[in-house]
C-alpha positions in Angstrom: 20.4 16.1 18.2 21.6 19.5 17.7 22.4 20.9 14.1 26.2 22.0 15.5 27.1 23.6 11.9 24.2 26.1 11.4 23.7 27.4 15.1 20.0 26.3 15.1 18.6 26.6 18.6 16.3 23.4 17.5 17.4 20.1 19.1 15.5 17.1 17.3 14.2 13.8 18.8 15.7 10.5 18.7 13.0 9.7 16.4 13.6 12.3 13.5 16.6 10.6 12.2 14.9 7.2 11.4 12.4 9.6 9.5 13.1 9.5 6.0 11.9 10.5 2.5 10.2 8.2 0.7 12.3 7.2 -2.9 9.0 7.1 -4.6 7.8 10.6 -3.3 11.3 11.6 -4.8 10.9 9.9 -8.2 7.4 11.6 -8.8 9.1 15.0 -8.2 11.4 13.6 -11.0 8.5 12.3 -13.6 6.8 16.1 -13.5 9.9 16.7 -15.8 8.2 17.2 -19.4 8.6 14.1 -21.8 8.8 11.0 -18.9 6.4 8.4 -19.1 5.8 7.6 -15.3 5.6 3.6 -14.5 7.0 4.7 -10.6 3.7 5.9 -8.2 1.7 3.8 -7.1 -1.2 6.5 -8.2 -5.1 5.3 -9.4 -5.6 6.2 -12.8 -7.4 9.7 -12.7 -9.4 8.3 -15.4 -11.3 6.5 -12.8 -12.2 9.2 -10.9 -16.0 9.7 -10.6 -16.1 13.4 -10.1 -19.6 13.9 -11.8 -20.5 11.6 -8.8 -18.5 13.7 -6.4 -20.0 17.1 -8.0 -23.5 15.8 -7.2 -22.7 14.5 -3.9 -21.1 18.0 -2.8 -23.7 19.7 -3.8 -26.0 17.8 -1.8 -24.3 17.5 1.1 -23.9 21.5 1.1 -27.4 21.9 0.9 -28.7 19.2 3.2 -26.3 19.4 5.8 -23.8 21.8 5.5 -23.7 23.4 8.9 -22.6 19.7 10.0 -20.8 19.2 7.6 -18.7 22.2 8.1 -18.3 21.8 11.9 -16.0 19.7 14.1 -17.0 15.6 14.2 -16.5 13.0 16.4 -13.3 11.3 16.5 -14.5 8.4 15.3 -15.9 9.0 12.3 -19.3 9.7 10.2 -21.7 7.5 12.2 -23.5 6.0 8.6 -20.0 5.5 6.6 -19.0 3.5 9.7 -21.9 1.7 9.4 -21.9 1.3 5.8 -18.3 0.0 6.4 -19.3 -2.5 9.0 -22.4 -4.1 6.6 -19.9 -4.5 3.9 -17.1 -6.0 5.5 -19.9 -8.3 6.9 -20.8 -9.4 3.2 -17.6 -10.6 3.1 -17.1 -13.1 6.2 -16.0 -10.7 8.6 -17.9 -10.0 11.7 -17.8 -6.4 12.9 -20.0 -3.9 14.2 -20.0 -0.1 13.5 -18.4 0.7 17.1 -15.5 -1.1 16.1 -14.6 0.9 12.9 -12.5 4.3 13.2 -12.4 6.2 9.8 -8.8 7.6 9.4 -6.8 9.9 7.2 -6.1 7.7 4.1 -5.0 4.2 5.7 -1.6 5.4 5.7 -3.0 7.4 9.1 -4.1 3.8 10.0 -0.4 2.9 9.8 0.6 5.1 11.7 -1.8 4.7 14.6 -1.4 1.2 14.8 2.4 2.1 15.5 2.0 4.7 18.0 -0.2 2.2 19.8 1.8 -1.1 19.7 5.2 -0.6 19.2 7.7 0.5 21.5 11.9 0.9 21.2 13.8 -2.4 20.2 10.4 -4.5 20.2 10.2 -7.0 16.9 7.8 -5.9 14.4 7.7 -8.5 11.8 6.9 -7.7 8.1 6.7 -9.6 4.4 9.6 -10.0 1.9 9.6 -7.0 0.3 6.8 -5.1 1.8 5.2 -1.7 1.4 7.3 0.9 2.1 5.2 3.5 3.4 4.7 1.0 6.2 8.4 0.7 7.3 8.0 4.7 6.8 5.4 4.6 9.4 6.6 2.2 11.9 10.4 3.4 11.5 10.3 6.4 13.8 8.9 4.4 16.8 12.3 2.1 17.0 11.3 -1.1 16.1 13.1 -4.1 15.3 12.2 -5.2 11.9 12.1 -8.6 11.6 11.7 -9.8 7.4 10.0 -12.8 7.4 10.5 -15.4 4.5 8.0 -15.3 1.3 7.4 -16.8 -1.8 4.9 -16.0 -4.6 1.8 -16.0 -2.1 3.2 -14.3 0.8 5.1 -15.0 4.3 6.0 -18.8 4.9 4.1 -20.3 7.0 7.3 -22.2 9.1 8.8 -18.6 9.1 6.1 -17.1 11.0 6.0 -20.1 13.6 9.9 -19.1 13.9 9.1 -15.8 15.1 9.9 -14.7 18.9 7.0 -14.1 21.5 9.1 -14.3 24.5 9.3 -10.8 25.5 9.2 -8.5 24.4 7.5 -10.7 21.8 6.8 -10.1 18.4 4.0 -7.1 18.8 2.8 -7.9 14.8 3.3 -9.1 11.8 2.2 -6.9 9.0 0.7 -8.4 5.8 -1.0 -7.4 2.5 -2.5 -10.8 1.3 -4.4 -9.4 -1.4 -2.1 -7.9 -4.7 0.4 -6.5 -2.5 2.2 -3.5 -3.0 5.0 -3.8 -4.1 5.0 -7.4 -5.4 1.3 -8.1 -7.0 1.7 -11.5 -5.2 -2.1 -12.3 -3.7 -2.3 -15.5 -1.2 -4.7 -18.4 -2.1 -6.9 -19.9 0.5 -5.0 -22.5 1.7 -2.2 -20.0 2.0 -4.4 -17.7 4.5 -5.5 -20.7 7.1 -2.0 -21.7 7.0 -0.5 -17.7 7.4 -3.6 -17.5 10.5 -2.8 -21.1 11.8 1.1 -20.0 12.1 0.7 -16.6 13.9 -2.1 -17.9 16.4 0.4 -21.1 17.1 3.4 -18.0 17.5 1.0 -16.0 19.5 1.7 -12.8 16.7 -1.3 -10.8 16.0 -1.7 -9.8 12.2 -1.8 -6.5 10.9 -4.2 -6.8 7.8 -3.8 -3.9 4.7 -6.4 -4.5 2.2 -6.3 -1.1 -0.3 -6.2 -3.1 -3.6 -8.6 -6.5 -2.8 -11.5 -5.0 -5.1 -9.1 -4.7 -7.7 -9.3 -7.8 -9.2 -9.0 -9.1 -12.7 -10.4 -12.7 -13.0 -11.3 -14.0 -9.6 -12.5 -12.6 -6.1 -9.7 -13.0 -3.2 -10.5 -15.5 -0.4 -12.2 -14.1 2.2 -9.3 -12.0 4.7 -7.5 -13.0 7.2 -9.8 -11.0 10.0 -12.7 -13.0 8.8 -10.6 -15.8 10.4 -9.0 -14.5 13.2 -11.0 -11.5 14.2 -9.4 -11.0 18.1 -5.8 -11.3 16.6 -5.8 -8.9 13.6 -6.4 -5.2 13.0 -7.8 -4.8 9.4 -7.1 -1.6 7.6 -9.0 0.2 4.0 -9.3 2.2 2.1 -11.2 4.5 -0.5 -8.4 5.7 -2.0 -8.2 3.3 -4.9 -11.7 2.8 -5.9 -13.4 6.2 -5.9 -10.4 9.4 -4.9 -7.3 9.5 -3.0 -7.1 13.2 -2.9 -10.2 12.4 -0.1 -7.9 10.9 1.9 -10.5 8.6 3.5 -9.8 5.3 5.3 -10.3 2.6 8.2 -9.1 0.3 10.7 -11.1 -2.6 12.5 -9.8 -3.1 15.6 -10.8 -6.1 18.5 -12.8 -4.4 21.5 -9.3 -4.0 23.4 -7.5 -2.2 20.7 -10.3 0.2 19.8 -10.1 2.8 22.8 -6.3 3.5 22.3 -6.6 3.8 18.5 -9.7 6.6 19.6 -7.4 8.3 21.7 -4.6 8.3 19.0 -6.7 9.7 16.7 -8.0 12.3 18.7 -4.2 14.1 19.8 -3.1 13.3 15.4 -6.2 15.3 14.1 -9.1 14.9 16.4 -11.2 13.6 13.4 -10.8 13.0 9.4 -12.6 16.0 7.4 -16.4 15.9 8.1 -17.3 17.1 4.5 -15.1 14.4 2.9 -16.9 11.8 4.8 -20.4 12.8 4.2 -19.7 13.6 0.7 -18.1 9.7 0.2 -21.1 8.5 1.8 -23.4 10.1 -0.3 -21.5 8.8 -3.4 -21.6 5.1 -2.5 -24.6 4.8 0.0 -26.8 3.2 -2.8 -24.5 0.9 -4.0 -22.7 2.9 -6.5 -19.5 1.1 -6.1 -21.4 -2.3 -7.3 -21.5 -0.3 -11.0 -18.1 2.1 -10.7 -15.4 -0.7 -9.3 -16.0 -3.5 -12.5 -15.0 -0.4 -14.6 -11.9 0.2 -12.9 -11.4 -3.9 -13.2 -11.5 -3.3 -17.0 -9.7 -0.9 -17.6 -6.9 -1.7 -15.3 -6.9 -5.5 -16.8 -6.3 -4.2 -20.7 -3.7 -2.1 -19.1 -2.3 -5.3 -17.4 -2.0 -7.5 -20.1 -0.7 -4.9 -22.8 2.4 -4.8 -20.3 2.6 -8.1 -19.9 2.6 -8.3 -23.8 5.2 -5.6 -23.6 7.6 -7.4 -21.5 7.3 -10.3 -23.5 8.6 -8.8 -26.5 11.3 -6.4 -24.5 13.0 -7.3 -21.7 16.0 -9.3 -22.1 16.1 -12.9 -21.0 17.3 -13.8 -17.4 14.2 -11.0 -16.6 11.6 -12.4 -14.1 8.5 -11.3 -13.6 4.8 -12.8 -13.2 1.7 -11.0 -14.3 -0.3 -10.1 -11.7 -4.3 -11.0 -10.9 -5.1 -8.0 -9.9 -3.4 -4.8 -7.8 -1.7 -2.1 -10.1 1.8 -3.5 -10.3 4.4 -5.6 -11.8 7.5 -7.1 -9.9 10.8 -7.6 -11.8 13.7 -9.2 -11.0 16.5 -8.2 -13.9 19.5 -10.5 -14.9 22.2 -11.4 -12.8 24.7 -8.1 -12.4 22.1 -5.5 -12.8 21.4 -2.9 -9.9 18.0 -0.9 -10.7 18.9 2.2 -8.8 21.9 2.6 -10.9 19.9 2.0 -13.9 17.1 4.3 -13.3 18.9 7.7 -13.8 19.9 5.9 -17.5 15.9 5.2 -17.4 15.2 8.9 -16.7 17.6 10.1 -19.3 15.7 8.1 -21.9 12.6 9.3 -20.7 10.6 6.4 -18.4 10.8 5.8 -14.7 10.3 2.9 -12.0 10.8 2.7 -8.4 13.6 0.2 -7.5 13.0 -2.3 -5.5 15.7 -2.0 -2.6 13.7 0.3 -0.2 10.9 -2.0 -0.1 12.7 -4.0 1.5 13.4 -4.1 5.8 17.0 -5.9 5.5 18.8 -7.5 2.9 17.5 -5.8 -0.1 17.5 -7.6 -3.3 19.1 -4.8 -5.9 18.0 -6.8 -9.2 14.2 -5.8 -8.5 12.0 -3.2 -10.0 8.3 -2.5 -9.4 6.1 -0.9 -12.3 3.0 0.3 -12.4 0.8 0.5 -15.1 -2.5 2.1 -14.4 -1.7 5.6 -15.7 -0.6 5.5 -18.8 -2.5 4.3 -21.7 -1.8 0.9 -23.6 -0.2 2.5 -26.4 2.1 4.6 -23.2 2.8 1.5 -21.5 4.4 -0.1 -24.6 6.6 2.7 -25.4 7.8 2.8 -22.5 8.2 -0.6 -21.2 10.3 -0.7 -25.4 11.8 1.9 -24.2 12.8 0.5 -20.8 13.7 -2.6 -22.2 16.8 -0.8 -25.0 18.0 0.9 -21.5 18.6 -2.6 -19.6 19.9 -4.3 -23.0 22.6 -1.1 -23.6 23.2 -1.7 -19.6 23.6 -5.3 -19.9 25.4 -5.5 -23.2 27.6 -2.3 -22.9 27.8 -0.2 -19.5 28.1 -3.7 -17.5 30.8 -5.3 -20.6 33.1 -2.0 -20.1 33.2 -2.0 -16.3 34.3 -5.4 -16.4 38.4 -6.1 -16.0 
C-alpha cells in the first residue's frame, strides 16, 4: 500500500497492516502519568530482581571471558546455558538434548520464529479462549486464520480440539499456555493435559507449548508439560524473563529434530544470535543452582500479593463480578456485571488514578467486553488495595450512575 495523502515514495507490504500496537504497550505509556497505580503490564516485580547476582556475574564474565563474550556467537546459543536448559527440562519429564535447544530473544522472538516457520496465508492457526495477545501480535502479520478454540477454567476443550480441521491445509498448530496463562491465571490439571495431548494427536494438530510463568507457583507444582508427553508434536518455549530479568531478554524453544534446522535458519536472517554477554552472564548467575534459592522468594512475595487482592476484591467489587484467584501466574481475570464494557470504563479508571488492560484484544474473535485482566505483582499490598478500592467506586458510579442515565 501506498500512503496516497503524504506523497511518501514508501509502498508497504501486505503484511504491515495486520501489524498493530499492542493496547497494553499503549496503557503503560498511559500509567508513567504521575499519581496511577498500574494493575495493566504484565511486568515482574523489580523487587525480584537479583542485580547483586547480576553485578557479580558481569564482572566475572568481563574478566574471564570477555573477548568471547564481546564477539559474535553462534546462532544457536551459549553451548552450557543450552545445556543447562536441556538437564533441567529433563528434571522435569521432558526428554531433550542440548542440540535441540535454540536460545532466542525473550520467547516473544520464539513466537515469532515459530510463525515465520509454520504458517502461511489463510492456513488455520488455532489458539485458547482468550489467549495472550502478544501471540496473535506475532502470528498476525503472516495471515493466518485464527481459529478460537472452546475453554473453560483449565484450558481448551478437549471435544473442541478433536473438531479442529487437518484436511489441508490443516490446522498448522494449536497454541497453548497450560500453566497460569496470561491473560486468564487458569492452569490445567493432569487429567486435563492427557486429555488436551490425546485430542490434538487424534486431530493430527501439533501443540505450541508457552511455559514463562510455570515456576511461579503458589501452593502446588504444575503437572509435568505437555512436551513431556508428546515430545514429536509440540514446540516448547521459556523463558528467563520472569524469574531472574526481562530487560536480558533471554529465552528458548525446544523443537522435534525436523523443526530445529528451519528455526536455526530463522534465527540467523532475525539477529544471527541473542547477545553473547547476556547469555554468559545468565549462565553464570544460575549455573550453581541459584534459582533453587531465588525463585521460592519470588513465590512469596507474589502469593501475599495474591491474596491481599483477592481480599480486596472481596470487599470491593460489586456483585455480579466474577473472578477466581489464581494458583500461581501474576494475574487476575474479571468478568464485570452484565452491561459493563471495560474499555469504556478504563479512561473513568485512569481519571481516578488506576489502570487495567481490558480484556477484548486478548481475544482472536468474539471478544467478551465484560473482562478485565489485573495484575498484581508490582505494587505493594497496601497499593494493591487502594487501588483495587479505588477501582471498585469507579465500576459502582459506572454501574449505578453512567449506565442508569444512558438508559431510555
Amino acid at each position: 500500500m501506498t500512503d496516497k495523502t503524504t506523497g511518501s515514495p514508501w509502498t508497504l507490504a501486505h503484511r504491515a497492516a495486520r501489524m498493530n500496537p499492542s493496547i497494553i504497550r499503549e496503557i503503560l505509556k498511559v500509567t508513567e502519568q504521575p499519581g496511577v497505580l498500574s494493575m495493566a503490564g504484565g511486568l515482574p516485580s523489580p523487587d525480584t530482581f537479583p542485580i547483586e547476582a547480576m553485578r557479580e556475574a558481569s564482572a566475572k564474565v568481563l574478566t574471564d571471558s570477555p573477548r568471547e563474550a564481546l564477539q559474535y556467537a553462534a546462532s544457536e546459543g551459549y553451548g552450557p546455558l543450552r545445556e543447562w536448559v536441556a538437564a533441567t527440562l529433563n528434571a522435569q519429564g521432558q526428554q531433550v538434548t542440548p542440540d535441540r535447544v535454540l536460545i532466542t530473544t525473550g520467547s516473544q522472538q520464539a513466537l515469532d520464529l515459530i510463525a515465520k516457520v509454520l504458517v502461511d496465508a489463510g492456513a488455520p492457526v488455532a489458539v485458547e479462549t482468550p489467549t495472550y495477545l502478544g501471540a496473535l501480535q506475532a502470528f498476525a502479520p503472516f495471515e493466518p486464520l485464527f481459529t478460537s478454540v472452546a475453554s473453560d477454567d483449565q484450558g481448551p476443550i478437549p471435544d473442541a480440539i478433536r473438531a479442529l480441521p487437518h484436511d489441508a491445509p490443516g490446522t498448522r498448530f494449536l497454541y497453548v499456555l497450560p500453566n497460569f496463562q496470561n491473560p486468564t491465571g487458569r492452569v490445567m490439571g493432569e487429567a486435563r493435559r492427557q486429555a488436551v495431548v490425546a485430542a490434538a494427536q487424534a486431530a493430527r494438530v501439533p501443540l505450541v507449548e508457552d511455559n514463562p510463568y510455570g515456576d511461579l507457583w503458589f501452593d502446588q507444582a504444575p503437572a509435568a508439560p505437555l512436551a513431556a508427553r508428546w515430545p514429536e508434536g509440540t514446540v516448547y518455549m521459556g523463558s528467563f524473563s520472569k524469574v531472574l530479568a526481562p530487560g536480558l531478554r533471554l529465552g528458548y524453544v525446544v523443537s522435534p529434530a525436523a523443526l530445529t534446522p528451519k528455526l536455526l535458519q530463522a534465527k540467523q536472517a532475525a539477529d544471527l544470535h541473542t547477545p553473547s554477554f547476556n547469555q554468559r552472564m545468565v549462565f553464570e548467575v544460575i549455573r550453581n543452582g541459584f534459582l533453587d534459592q531465588h525463585i521460592p522468594t519470588i513465590r512469596a512475595r507474589y502469593k501475599t500479593q495474591r491474596d491481599t487482592m483477592a481480599q480486596a476484591l472481596t470487599e470491593h467489587m460489586p456483585a455480579g463480578t466474577e473472578w477466581a484467584a489464581p494458583q500461581g501466574g501474576m494475574f487476575f481475570w474479571l468478568r464485570l456485571p452484565a452491561g459493563c464494557n471495560a474499555m469504556a470504563l478504563l479512561p473513568k479508571a485512569v481519571a481516578a488514578g488506576v489502570a487495567f488492560v481490558p480484556g477484548e484484544p486478548f481475544y482472536a474473535h468474539a471478544p467478551d467486553t465484560r473482562t478485565m485482566r489485573l495484575s498484581f505483582v508490582t505494587l505493594t499490598p497496601d497499593e494493591i488495595r487502594y487501588a483495587v478500592a479505588t477501582l471498585g467506586g469507579v465500576l459502582k458510579k459506572h454501574l449505578f450512575e453512567d449506565l442508569a442515565q444512558e438508559t431510555p
